[in-house]
N, C-alpha and C positions, 0 to 999 in steps of 0.2 A: 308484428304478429302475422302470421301465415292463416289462408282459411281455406279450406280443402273441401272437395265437396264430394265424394267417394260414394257409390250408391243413393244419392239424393238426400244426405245429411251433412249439415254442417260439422265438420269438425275443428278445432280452432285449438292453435298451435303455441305451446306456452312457454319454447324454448328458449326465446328472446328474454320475454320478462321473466322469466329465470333467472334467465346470464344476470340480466340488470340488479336483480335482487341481492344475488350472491357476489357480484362488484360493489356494493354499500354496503356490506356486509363489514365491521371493523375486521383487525388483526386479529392472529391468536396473541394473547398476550401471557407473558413469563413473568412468574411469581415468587416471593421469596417468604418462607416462614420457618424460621426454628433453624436455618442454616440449607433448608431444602429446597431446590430449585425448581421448578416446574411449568411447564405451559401448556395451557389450555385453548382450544380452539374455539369460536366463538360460538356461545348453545346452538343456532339456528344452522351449524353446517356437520353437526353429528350426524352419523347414519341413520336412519329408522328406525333398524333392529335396534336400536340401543333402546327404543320403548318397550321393547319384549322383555329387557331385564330388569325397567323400574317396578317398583311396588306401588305407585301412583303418579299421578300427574305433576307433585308437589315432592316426590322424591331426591331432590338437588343431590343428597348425598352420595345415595346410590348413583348417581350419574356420576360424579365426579369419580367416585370409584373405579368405575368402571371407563370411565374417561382416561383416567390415568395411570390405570392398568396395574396389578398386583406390584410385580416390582418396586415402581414408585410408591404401593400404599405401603408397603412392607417396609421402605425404607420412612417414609414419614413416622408409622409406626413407633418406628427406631428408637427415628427424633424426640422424641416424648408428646406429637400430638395427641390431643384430646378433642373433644368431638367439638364443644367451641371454637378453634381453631377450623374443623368440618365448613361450619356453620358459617365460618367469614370466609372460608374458601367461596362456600358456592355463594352467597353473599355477593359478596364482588365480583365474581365471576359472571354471576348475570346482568348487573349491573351494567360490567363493561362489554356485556353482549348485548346492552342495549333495551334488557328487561325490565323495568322499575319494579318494585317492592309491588308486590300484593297481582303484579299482574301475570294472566298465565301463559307460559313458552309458546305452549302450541299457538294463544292469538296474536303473540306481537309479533310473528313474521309475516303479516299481512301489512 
C-alpha cells in the first residue's frame, strides 16, 4: 500500500489490496440446466452500473438477467425455464461466489 502526501493530506492507495482481493476471487463458473449452457462470473467482479438496473439489494434475478444478457435469457426462455430454475440459478451462483444464504453482496467483499 502507497501513502501520498499531496497538499498536507494523507492519501492512501488501494491498488494493491485490490489486485490481492480480485486474485482470491474464484472462477467464473459454467452451468448447465434444461440442455442450456452458461457462465457466470463471480458476483463480486460485475461492474457497478449493474446496481443501476437492480430493483433492490436482494435482486439476484434481475442480475442474472442481466448478467447473461438477452440472448441467453431468450434462449433459456426457450428451454422451458421457470422462475424456480431463476432461483437455483442465482442460488448457486452466489454460493459459488462465495455469498452464503441470507448474507448481503455488497458486505461479503470485505
Amino acid at each position: 500500500m502507497t501513502t501520498k502526501k499531496p497538499a498536507g493530506r494523507e492519501v492512501v492507495s488501494l491498488d494493491s489490496l485490490a489486485a490481492q482481493k480480485r486474485e482470491a476471487l474464484p472462477e467464473a463458473t459454467t452451468f448447465e440446466l434444461r440442455g442450456v449452457e452458461f457462465t457466470l462470473e463471480p458476483f463480486h467482479t460485475l461492474p457497478m452500473n449493474l446496481q443501476e438496473r437492480m430493483k433492490g439489494p436482494d435482486d439476484y434475478l434481475g442480475i442474472v438477467r442481466v448478467a447473461l444478457g438477452a440472448d441467453k435469457i431468450k434462449e433459456m426462455v426457450d428451454a422451458g425455464y421457470e422462475i424456480v430454475d431463476l432461483n437455483l440459478i442465482a442460488e448457486e451462483w452466489m454460493r459459488r461466489s462465495g455469498i452464503e444464504p441470507g448474507e448481503s453482496p455488497a458486505s461479503s467483499a470485505s
